[in-house]
VOFIGU-390311 format. One record per residue: residue number from 1; residue in three letters; x, y, z of N, C-alpha, C in turn. Coordinates in pm, whole numbers, plus 50000, padded with zeros to 5 digits. Example, Ala and Ser with C-alpha at 12.3 -4.5 7.8 and 13.67 -1.06 7.14 Angstrom:
% residues 2
<site 1 ALA <51319 49431 50780> <51230 49550 50780> <51320 49670 50780>>
<site 2 SER <51285 49775 50708> <51367 49894 50714> <51290 50003 50787>>
END
This chain:
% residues 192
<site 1 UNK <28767 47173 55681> <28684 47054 55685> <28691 46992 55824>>
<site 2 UNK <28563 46971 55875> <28546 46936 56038> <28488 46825 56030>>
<site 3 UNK <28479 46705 56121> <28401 46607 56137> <28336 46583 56307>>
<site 4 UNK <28218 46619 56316> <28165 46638 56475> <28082 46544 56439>>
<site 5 UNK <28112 46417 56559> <28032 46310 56587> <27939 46305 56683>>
<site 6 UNK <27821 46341 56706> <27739 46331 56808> <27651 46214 56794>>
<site 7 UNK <27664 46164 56719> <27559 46028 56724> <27603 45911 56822>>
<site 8 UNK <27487 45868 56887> <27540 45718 56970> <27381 45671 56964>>
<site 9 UNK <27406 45550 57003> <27274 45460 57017> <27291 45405 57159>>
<site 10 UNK <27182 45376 57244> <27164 45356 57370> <27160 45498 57438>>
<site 11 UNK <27149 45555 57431> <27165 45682 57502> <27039 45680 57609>>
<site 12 UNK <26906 45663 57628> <26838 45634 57709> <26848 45597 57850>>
<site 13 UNK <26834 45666 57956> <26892 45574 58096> <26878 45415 58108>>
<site 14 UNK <26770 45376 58056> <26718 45225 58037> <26812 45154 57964>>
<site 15 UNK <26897 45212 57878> <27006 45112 57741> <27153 45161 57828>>
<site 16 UNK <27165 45208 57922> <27303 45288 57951> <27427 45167 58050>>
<site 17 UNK <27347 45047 58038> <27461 44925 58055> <27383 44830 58000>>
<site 18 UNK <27356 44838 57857> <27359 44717 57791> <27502 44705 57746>>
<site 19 UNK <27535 44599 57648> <27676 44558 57585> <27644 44604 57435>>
<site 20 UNK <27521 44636 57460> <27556 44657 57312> <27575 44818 57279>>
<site 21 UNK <27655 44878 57405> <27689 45026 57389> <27854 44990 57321>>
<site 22 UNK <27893 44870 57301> <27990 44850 57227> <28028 44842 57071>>
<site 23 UNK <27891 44869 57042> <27906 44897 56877> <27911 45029 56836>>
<site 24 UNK <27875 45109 56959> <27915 45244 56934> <28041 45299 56887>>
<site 25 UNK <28156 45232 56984> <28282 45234 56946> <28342 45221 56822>>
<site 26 UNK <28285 45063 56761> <28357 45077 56625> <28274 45147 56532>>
<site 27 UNK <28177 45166 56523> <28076 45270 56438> <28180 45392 56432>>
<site 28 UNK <28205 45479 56518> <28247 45634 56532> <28390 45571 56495>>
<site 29 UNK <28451 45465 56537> <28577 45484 56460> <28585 45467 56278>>
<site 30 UNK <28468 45373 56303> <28528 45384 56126> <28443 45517 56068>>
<site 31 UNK <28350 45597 56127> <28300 45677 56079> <28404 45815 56089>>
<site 32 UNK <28469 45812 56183> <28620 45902 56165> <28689 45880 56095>>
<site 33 UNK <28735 45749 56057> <28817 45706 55977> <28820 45754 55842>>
<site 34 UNK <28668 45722 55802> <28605 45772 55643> <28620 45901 55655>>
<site 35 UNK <28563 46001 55775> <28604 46154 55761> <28695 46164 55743>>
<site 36 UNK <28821 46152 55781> <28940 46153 55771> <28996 46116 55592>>
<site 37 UNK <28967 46019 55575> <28977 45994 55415> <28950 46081 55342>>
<site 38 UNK <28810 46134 55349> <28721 46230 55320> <28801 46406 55288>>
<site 39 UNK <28916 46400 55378> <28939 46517 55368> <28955 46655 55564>>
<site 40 UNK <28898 46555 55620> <28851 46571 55765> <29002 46655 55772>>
<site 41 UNK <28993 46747 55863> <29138 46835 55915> <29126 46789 56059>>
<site 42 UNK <29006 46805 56101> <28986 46816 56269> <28851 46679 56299>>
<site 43 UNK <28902 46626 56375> <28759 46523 56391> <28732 46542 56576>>
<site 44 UNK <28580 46577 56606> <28561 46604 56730> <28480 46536 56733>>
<site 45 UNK <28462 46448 56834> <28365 46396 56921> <28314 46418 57053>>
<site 46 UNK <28185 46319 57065> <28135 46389 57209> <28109 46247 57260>>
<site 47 UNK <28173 46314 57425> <28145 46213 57496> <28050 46255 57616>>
<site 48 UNK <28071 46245 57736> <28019 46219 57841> <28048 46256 57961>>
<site 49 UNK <27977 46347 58083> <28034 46306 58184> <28040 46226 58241>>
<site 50 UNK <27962 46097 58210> <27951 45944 58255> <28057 45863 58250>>
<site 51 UNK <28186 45924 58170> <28293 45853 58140> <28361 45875 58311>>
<site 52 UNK <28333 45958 58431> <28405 46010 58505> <28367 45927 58666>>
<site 53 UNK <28192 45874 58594> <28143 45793 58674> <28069 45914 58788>>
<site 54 UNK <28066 45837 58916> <28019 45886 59035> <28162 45976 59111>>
<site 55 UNK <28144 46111 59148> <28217 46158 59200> <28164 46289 59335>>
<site 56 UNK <28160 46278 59424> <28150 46384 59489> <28246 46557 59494>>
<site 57 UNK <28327 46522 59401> <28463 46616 59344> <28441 46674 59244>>
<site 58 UNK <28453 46793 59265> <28451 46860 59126> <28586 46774 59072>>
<site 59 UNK <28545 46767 58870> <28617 46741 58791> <28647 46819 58682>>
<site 60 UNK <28753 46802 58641> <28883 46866 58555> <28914 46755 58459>>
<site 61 UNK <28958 46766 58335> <29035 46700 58207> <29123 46572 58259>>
<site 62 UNK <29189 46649 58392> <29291 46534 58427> <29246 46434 58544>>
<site 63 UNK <29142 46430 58618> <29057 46368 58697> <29049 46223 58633>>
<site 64 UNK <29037 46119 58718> <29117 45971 58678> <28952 45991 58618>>
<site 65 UNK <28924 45867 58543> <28805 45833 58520> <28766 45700 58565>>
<site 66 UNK <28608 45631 58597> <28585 45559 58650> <28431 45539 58627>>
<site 67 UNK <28412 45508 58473> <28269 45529 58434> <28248 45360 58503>>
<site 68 UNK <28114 45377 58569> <28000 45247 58628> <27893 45194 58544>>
<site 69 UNK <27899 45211 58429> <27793 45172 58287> <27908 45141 58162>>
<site 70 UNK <27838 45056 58129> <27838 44992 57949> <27893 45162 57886>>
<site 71 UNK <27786 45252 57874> <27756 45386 57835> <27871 45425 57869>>
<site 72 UNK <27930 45458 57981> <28054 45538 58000> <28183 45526 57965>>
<site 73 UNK <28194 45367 57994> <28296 45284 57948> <28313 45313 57787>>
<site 74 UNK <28180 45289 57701> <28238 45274 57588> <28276 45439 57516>>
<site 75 UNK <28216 45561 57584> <28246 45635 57567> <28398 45711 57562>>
<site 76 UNK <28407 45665 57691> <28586 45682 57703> <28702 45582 57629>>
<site 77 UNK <28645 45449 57571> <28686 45358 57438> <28693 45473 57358>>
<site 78 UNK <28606 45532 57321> <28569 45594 57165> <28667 45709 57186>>
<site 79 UNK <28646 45784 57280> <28749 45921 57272> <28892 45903 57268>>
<site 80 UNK <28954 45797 57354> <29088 45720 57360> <29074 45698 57200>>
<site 81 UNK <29005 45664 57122> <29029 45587 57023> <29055 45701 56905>>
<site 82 UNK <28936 45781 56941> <28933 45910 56853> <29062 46009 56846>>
<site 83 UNK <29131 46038 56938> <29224 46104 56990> <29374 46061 56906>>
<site 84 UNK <29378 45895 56939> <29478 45803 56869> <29440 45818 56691>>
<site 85 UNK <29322 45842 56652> <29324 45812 56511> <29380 45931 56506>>
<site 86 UNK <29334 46068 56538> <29374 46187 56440> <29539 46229 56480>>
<site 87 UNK <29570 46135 56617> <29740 46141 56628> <29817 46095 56491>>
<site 88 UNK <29722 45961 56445> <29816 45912 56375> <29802 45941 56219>>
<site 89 UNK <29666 46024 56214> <29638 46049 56083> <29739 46218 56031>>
<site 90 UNK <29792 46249 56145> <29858 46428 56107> <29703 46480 56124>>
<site 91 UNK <29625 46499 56244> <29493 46570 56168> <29493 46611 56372>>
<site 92 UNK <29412 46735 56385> <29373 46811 56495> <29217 46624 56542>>
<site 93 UNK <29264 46606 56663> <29131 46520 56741> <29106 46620 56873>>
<site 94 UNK <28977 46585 56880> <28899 46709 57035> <28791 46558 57040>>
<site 95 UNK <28801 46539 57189> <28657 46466 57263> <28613 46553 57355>>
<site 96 UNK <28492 46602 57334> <28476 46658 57437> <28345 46609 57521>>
<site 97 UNK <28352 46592 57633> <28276 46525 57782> <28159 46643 57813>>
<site 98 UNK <28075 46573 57800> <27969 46682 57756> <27865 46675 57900>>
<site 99 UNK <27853 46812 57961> <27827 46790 58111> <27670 46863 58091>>
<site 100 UNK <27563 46817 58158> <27378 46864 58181> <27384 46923 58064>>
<site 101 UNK <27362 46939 57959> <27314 47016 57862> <27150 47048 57866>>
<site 102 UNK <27113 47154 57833> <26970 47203 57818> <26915 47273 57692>>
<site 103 UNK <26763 47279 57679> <26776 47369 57558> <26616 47356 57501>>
<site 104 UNK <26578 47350 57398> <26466 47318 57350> <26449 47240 57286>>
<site 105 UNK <26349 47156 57288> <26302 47034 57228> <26336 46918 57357>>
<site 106 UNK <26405 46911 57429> <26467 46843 57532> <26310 46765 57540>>
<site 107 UNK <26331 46666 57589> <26225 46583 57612> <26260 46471 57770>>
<site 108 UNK <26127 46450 57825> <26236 46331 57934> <26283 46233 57906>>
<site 109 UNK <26377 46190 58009> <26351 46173 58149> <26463 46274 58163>>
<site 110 UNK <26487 46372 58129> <26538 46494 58133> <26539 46578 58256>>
<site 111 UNK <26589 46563 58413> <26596 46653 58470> <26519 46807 58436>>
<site 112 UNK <26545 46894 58374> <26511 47008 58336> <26368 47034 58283>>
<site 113 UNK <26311 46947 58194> <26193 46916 58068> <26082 46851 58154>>
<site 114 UNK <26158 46755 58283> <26070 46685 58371> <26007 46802 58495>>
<site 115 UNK <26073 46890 58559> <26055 47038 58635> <25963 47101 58597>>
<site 116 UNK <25994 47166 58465> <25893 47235 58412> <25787 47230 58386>>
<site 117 UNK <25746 47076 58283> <25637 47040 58304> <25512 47036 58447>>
<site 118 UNK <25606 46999 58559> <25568 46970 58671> <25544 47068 58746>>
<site 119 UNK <25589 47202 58677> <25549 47368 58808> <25422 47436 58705>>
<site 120 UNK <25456 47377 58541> <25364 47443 58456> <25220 47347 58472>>
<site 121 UNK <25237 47237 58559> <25083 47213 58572> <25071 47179 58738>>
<site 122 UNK <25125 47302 58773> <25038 47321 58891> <25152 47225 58993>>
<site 123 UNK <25246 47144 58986> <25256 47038 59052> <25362 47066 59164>>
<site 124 UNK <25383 47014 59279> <25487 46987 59365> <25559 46923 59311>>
<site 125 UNK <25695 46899 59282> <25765 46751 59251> <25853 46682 59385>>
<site 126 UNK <25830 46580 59344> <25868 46467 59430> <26048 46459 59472>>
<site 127 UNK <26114 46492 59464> <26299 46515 59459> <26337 46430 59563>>
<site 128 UNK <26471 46402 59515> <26575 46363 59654> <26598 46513 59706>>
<site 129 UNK <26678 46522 59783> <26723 46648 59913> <26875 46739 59820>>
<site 130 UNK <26825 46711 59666> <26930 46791 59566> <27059 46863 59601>>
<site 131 UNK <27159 46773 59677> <27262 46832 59716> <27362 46818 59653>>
<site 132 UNK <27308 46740 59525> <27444 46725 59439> <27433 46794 59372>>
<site 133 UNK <27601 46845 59285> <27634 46958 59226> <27632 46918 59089>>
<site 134 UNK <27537 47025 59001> <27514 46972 58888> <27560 47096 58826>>
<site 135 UNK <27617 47037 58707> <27658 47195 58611> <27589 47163 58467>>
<site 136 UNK <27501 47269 58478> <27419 47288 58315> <27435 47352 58227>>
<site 137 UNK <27406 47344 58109> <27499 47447 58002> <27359 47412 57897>>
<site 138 UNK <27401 47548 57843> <27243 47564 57732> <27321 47523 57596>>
<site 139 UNK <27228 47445 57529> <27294 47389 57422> <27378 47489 57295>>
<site 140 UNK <27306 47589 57316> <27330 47716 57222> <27490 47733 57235>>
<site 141 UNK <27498 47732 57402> <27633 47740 57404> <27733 47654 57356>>
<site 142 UNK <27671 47512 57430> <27767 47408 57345> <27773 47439 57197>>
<site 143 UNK <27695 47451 57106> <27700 47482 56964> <27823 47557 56933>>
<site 144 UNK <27800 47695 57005> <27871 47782 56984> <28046 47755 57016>>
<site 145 UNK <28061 47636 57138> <28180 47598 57164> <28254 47536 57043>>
<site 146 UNK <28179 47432 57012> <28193 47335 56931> <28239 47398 56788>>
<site 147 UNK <28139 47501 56763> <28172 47554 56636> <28364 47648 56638>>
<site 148 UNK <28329 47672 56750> <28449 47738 56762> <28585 47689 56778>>
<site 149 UNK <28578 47532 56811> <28678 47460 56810> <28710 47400 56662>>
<site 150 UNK <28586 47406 56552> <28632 47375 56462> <28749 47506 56394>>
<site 151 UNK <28759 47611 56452> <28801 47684 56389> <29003 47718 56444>>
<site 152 UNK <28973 47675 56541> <29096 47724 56603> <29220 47592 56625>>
<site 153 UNK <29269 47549 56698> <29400 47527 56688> <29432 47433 56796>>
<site 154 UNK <29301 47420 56878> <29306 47305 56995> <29298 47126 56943>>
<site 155 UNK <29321 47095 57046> <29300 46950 57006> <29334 46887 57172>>
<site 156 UNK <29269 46773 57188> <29285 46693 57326> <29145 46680 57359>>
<site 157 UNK <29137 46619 57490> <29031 46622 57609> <28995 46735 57623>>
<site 158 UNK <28884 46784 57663> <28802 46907 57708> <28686 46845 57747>>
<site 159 UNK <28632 46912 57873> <28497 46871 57939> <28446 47034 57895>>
<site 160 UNK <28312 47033 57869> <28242 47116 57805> <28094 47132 57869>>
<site 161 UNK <28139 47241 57951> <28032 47266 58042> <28027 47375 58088>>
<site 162 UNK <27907 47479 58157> <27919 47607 58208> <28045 47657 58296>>
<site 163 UNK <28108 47560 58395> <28191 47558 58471> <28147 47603 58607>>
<site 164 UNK <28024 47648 58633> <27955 47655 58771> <27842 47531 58782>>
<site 165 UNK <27843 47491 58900> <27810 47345 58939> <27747 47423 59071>>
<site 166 UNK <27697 47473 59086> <27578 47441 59220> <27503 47334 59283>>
<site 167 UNK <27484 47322 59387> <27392 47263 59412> <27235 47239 59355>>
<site 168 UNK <27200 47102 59321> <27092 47148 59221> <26988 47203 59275>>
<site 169 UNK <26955 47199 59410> <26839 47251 59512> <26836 47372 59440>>
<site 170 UNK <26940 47471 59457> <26943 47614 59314> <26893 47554 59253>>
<site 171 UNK <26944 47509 59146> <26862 47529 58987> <26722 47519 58987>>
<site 172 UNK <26673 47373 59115> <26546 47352 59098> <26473 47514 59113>>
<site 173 UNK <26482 47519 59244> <26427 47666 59289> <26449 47761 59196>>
<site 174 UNK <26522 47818 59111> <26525 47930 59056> <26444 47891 58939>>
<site 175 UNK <26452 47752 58868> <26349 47720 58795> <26213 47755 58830>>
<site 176 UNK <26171 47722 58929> <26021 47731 59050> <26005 47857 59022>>
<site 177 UNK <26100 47972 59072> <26093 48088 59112> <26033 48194 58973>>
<site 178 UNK <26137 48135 58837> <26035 48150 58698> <25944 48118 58659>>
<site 179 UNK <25898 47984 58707> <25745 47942 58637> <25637 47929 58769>>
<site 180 UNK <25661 47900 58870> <25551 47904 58991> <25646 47914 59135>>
<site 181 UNK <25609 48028 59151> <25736 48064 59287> <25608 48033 59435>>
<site 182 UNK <25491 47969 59375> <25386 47949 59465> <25359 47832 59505>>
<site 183 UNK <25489 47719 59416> <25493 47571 59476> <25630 47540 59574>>
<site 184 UNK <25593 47468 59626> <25681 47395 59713> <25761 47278 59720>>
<site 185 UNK <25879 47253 59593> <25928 47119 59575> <25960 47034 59696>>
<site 186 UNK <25895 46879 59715> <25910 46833 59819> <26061 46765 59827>>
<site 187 UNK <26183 46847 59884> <26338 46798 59882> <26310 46646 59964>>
<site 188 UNK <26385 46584 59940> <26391 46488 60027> <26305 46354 60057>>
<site 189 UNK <26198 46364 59933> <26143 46305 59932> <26112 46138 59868>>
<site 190 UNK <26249 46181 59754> <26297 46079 59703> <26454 46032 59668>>
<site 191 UNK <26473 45876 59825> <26581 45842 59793> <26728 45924 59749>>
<site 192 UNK <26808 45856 59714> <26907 45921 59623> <26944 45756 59568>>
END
């Protein structure tokens, strides 16, 4: 018996420092709590790489954190919190920090969903000079992680991600290079 929490409210870039990303917190705790009652062995949640904030560094499990939003903050509340319940319940806890995910159905303001659209009709897109290192992971995989942690014997922090982080200038381009290798994304064109 597993309990995987993926639900949050505010998730939108527009809601990602309101205060009211603080009801998230006690929601998922008492909703662990009841799993746990329930019968729960293992309770996993998902958090964020937003809990880690702004970093020019690749990050690791043990990397301080320093989320700059409502959103991140309360995320790393919830996993601290999650972690402590299944300590104290005798029960396996996993948060795991959930880094670019991709996949289908994705919708914007989606990095990935926003590209495509934009080479599949013809378009240049507008970009900053994409030198930051982004690591994407296809949801299939996360699934497949996730499922697999219900099965085995872990428990703690885990960031859950491909583990290659390129520069996104790659991803854009190799995206381009599959759907119109005949446009020219304009780098640099927007800010950072």
């Amino acid at each position: 018996h597993a309990f995987i929490h993926c639900g949050w409210s505010g998730v939108p870039l527009a809601a990602r420092d309101y205060l009211s990303q603080y009801a998230n917190v006690q929601a998922s705790i008492l909703l662990a709590d009841m799993a746990i009652d329930a019968g729960a062995k293992v309770i996993i949640g998902i958090g964020s790489q937003a809990e880690y904030g702004l970093t020019r560094e690749p990050v690791s499990e043990i990397s301080p954190v320093h989320p700059r939003t409502h959103y991140g903050l309360a995320k790393f509340a919830t996993g601290q919190a999650f972690l402590r319940l299944a300590w104290q319940s005798d029960r396996r806890g996993i948060w795991l920090r959930l880094f670019g995910l991709y996949g289908p159905n994705e919708t914007a303001p989606s990095m990935l969903p926003w590209l495509a659209r934009q080479f599949a009709q013809g378009r240049a897109p507008d970009l900053t000079a994409c030198t930051q290192l982004w690591d994407y992971l296809h949801v299939r995989d996360a699934a497949r992680a996730i499922a697999d942690l219900c099965e085995g014997d872990a428990e703690g922090l885990f960031n859950l991600a491909s583990g290659a982080a390129p520069p996104l200038r790659e991803t854009v381009l190799l995206l381009r290079d599959l759907m119109a290798p005949q446009i020219e994304p304009h780098f640099g064109a927007v800010p950072f």
